[in-house]
SENU-476975 format. One record per residue (C-alpha): x negated, y, z negated. Coordinates in nm, 2 decimals. Example, Ala and Ser with C-alpha at 12.3 -4.5 7.8 and 13.67 -1.06 7.14 Angstrom:
residues 2
R    east   north      up
R   -1.23   -0.45   -0.78
R   -1.37   -0.11   -0.71
//
This chain:
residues 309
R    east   north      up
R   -6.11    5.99   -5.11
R   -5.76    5.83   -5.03
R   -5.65    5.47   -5.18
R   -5.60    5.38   -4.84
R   -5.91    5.48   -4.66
R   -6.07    5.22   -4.92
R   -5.78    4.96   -4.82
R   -5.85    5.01   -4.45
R   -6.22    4.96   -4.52
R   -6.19    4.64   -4.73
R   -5.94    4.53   -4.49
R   -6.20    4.59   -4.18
R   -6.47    4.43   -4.41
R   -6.29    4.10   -4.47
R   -6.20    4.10   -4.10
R   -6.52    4.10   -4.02
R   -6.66    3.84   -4.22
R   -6.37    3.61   -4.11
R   -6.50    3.68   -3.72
R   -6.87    3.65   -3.87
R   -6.78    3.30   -4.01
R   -6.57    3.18   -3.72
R   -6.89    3.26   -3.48
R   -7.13    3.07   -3.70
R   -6.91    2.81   -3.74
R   -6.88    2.78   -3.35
R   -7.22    2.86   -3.30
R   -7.28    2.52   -3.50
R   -7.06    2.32   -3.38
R   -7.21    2.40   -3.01
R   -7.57    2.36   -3.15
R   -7.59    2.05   -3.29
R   -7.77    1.77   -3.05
R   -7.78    1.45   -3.11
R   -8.14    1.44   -3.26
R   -7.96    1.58   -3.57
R   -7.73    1.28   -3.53
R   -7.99    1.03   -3.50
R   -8.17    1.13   -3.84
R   -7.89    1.10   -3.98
R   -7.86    0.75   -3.88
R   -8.24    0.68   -4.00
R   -8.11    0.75   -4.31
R   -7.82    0.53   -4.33
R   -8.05    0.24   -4.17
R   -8.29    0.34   -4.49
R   -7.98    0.31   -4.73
R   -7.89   -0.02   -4.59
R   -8.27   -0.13   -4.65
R   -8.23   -0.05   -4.99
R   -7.85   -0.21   -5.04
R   -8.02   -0.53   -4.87
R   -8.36   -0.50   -5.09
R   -8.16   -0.51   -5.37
R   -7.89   -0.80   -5.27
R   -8.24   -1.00   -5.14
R   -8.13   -1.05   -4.84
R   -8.34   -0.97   -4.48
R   -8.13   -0.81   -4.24
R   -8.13   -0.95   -3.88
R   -8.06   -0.76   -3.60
R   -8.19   -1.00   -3.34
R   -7.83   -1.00   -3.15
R   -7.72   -0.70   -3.15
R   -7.67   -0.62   -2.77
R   -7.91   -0.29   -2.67
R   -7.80   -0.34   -2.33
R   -7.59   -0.07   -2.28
R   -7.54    0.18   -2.04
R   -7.54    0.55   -2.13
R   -7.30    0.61   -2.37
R   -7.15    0.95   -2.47
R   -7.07    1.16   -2.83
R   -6.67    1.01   -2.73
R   -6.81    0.66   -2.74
R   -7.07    0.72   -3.03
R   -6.73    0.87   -3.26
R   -6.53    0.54   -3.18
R   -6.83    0.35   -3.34
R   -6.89    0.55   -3.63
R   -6.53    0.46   -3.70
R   -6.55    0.12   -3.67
R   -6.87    0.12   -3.89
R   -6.67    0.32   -4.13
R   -6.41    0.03   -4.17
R   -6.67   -0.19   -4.22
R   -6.79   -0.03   -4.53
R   -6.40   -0.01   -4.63
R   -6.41   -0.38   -4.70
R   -6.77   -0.39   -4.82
R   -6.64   -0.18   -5.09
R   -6.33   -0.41   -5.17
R   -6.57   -0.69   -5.21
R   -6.80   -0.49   -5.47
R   -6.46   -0.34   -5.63
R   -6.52   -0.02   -5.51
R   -6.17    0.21   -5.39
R   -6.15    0.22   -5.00
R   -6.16    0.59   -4.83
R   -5.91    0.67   -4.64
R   -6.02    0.71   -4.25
R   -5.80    0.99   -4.05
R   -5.79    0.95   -3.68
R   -5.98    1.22   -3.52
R   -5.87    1.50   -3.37
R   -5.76    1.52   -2.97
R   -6.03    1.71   -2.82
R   -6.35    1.62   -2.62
R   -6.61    1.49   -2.88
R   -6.88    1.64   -2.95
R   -7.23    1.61   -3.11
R   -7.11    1.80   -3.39
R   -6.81    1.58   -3.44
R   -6.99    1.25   -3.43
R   -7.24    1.43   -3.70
R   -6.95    1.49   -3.94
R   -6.87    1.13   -3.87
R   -7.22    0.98   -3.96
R   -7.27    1.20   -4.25
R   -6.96    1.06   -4.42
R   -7.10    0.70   -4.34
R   -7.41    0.80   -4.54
R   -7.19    0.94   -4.79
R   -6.99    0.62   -4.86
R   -7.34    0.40   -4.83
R   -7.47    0.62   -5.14
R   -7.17    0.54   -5.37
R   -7.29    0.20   -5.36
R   -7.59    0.28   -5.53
R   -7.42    0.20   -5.89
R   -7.31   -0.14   -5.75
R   -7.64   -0.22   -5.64
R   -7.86   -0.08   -5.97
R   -8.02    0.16   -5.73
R   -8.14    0.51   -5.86
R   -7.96    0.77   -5.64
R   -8.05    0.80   -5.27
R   -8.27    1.07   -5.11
R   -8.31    1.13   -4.78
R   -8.60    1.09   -4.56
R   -8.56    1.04   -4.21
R   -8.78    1.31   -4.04
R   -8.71    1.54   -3.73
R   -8.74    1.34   -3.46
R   -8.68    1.49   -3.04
R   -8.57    1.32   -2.71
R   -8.29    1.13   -2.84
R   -7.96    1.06   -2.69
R   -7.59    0.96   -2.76
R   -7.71    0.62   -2.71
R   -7.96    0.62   -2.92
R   -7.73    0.67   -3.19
R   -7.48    0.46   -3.10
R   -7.75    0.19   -3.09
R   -7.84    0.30   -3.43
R   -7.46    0.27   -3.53
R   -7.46   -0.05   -3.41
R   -7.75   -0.15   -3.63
R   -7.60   -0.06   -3.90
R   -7.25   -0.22   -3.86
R   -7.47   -0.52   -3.85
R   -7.63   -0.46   -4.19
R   -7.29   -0.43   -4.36
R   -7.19   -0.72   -4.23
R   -7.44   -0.96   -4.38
R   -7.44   -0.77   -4.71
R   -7.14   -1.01   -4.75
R   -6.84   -0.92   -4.53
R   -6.69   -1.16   -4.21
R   -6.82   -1.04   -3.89
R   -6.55   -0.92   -3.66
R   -6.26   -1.13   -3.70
R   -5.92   -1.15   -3.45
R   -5.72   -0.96   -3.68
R   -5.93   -0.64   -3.65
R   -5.99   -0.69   -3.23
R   -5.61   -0.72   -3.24
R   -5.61   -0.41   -3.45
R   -5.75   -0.22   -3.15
R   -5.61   -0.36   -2.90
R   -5.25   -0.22   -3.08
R   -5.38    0.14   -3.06
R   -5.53    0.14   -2.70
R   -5.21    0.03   -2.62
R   -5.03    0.25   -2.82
R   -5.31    0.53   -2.68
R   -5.19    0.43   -2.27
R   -4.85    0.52   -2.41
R   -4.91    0.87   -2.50
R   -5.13    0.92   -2.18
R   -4.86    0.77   -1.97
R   -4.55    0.97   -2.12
R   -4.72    1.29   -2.08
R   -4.85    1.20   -1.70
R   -4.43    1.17   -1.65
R   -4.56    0.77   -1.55
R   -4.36    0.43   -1.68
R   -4.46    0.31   -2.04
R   -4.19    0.01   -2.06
R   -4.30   -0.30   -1.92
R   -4.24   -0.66   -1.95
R   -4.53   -0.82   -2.18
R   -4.62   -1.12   -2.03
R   -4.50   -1.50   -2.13
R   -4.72   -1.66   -2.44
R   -5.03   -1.81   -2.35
R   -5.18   -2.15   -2.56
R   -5.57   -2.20   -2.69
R   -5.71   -1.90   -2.57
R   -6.06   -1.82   -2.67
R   -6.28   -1.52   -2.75
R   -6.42   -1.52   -2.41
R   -6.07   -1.52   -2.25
R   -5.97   -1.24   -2.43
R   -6.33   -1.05   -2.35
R   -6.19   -1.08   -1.92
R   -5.89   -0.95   -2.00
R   -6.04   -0.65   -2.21
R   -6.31   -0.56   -1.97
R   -6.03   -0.57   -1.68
R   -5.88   -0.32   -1.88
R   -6.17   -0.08   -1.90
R   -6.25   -0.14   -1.51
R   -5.85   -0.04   -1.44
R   -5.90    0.26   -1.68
R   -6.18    0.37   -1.48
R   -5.98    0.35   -1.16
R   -5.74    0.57   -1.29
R   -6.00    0.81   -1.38
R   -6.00    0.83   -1.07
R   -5.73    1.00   -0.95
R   -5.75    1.39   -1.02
R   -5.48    1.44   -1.35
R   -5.68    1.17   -1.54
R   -6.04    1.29   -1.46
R   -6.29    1.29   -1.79
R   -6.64    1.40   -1.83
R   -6.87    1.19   -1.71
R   -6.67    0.93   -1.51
R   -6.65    0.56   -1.71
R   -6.95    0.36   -1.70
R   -6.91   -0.01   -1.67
R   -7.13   -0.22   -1.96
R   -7.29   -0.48   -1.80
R   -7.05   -0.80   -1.81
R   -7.12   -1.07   -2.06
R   -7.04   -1.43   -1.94
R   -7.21   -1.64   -2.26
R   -7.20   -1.67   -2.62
R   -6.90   -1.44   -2.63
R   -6.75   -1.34   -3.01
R   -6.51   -1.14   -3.12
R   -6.74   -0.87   -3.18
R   -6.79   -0.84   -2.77
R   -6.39   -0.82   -2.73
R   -6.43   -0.54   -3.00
R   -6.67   -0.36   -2.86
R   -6.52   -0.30   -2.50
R   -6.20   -0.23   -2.71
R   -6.40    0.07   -2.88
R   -6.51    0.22   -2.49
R   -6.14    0.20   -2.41
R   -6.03    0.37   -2.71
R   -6.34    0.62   -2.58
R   -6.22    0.69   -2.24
R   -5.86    0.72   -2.35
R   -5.94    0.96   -2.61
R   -6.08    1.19   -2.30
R   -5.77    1.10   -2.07
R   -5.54    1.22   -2.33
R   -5.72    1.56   -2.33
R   -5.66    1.59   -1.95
R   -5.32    1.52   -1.92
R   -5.22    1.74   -2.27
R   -5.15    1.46   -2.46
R   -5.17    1.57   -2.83
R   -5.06    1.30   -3.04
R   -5.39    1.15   -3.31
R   -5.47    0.84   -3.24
R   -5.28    0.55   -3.44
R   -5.47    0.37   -3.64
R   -5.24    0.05   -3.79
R   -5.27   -0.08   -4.09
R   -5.45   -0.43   -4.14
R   -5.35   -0.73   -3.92
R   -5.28   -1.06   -4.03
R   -5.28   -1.45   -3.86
R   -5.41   -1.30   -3.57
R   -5.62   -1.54   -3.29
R   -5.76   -1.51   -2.99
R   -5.48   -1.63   -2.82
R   -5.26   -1.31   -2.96
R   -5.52   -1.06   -2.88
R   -5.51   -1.20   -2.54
R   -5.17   -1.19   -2.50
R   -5.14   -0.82   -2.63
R   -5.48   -0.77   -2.36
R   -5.21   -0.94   -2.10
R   -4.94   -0.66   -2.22
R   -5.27   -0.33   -2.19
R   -5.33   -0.43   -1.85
R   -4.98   -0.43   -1.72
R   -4.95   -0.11   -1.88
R   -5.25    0.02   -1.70
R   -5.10   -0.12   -1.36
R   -4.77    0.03   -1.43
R   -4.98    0.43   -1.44
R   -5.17    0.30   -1.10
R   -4.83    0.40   -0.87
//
């Protein structure tokens, strides 16, 4: 039989194991829910039992606000990185080198995104295992059925909680400003490839602010966001859903976490108007207070004013 009647054949037989993988691969990716997610997340809850059993110390997770409105696999990714960054400086406290965290890709989220995500968290929870004098983790969350996005960004937010008072500060101005920077830097890119205005005048320094000033000003921002989403070119999935809006005991942490849903929505405004450039992620702050992160807030809302006309 000819040499090439074999090459043909091999070549036809490699093509079609490249198509076979690409359809499982795609076939994966569209059937993962988020009760895969959410077992995963049982078992980084059960690795941060054991991290705390071992530091003896009783994790509380009386305040962390469950009162939420339904949240979506865009919302859930923006958390799992922010847990992620967490464990970054849990490991430079314990000596342990930092992983590096790559912005994700411009594309609606999905389930299977936010489960590469939360596996990774797991991942990084184990190495600490050494640290800690534990004997190597095995998983043992069960199957579980009828859960949702929220439920695991609930579950998410747990967790960032547990890391926290294994010895890290709790969300400090320097990281809120941190966000703030990229969802300002993220209203950029949506506004330049809308053909809208991106330079505007920041506004004048402000004195003494405090975290609950800063909190207005950030949920201001998500409320003009979703009035953009209304207008036809920066339509997303599922419309933006207010969070109800705190008006005591306001941290940092709050300011934060409206900072994550804007990073959310923008992520799915960037997809409708084409934009393709990652999301930046800067490098550590410094000296940051309230009364900069409010100022930069002032800067985010002027921007989002500026896309209205």
């Amino acid at each position: 039989m000819p040499i090439r009647y074999h090459v043909y054949r091999l070549a036809i037989f490699t093509f079609s194991l490249w198509v076979s993988g690409l359809a499982t691969h795609t076939s994966h990716a569209e059937t993962v829910t988020p009760n895969q997610v959410y077992q995963v997340t049982e078992d980084v809850l059960a690795q941060l039992e054991r991290l705390h059993d071992a530091n003896l110390s009783i994790p509380n997770l009386m305040n962390v606000d469950t009162n939420l409105p339904d949240r979506q696999p865009r919302h859930v990714l923006q958390q799992a990185l922010n847990v992620r960054s967490k464990i970054q400086l849990l490991k430079r406290v314990n000596g342990l080198e930092p992983s590096e965290i790559k912005p994700p890709k411009v594309k609606e989220v999905t389930p299977s995104d936010v489960l590469i995500e939360v596996q990774t968290i797991l991942n990084e929870l184990t190495e600490f295992d050494k640290t800690f004098n534990l004997p190597p983790f095995k998983k043992q969350a069960k199957a579980v059925e009828g859960k949702t996005p929220t439920d695991v960004y609930l579950n998410l937010l747990r967790a960032q909680a547990m890391i926290v008072q294994l010895g890290i500060p709790d969300t400090i101005p320097n990281e809120v400003f941190n966000n703030v920077l990229s969802v300002s830097e993220e209203i950029k890119l949506v506004a330049a490839a809308s053909n809208k205005k991106t330079d505007v005048e920041p506004p004048s320094p402000s004195i003494g602010k405090k975290p609950a000033d800063a909190y207005s000003l950030a949920y201001y921002a998500l409320k003009g966001l979703k009035g953009l989403t209304r207008k036809p070119e920066y339509k997303i999935p599922n419309d933006i859903v207010l969070p109800k809006r705190k008006t005591r005991n306001i941290t940092s942490s709050d300011v934060q976490q409206l900072l994550l849903f804007c990073l959310a929505e923008l992520s799915s405004m960037k997809v409708a108007v084409g934009a393709t450039a990652p999301l930046m992620m800067p490098k550590p702050a410094a000296g940051q207070t309230p009364t900069t992160v409010f100022d930069k807030l002032g800067l985010v809302n002027r921007q989002i004013q500026a896309m209205v006309w």
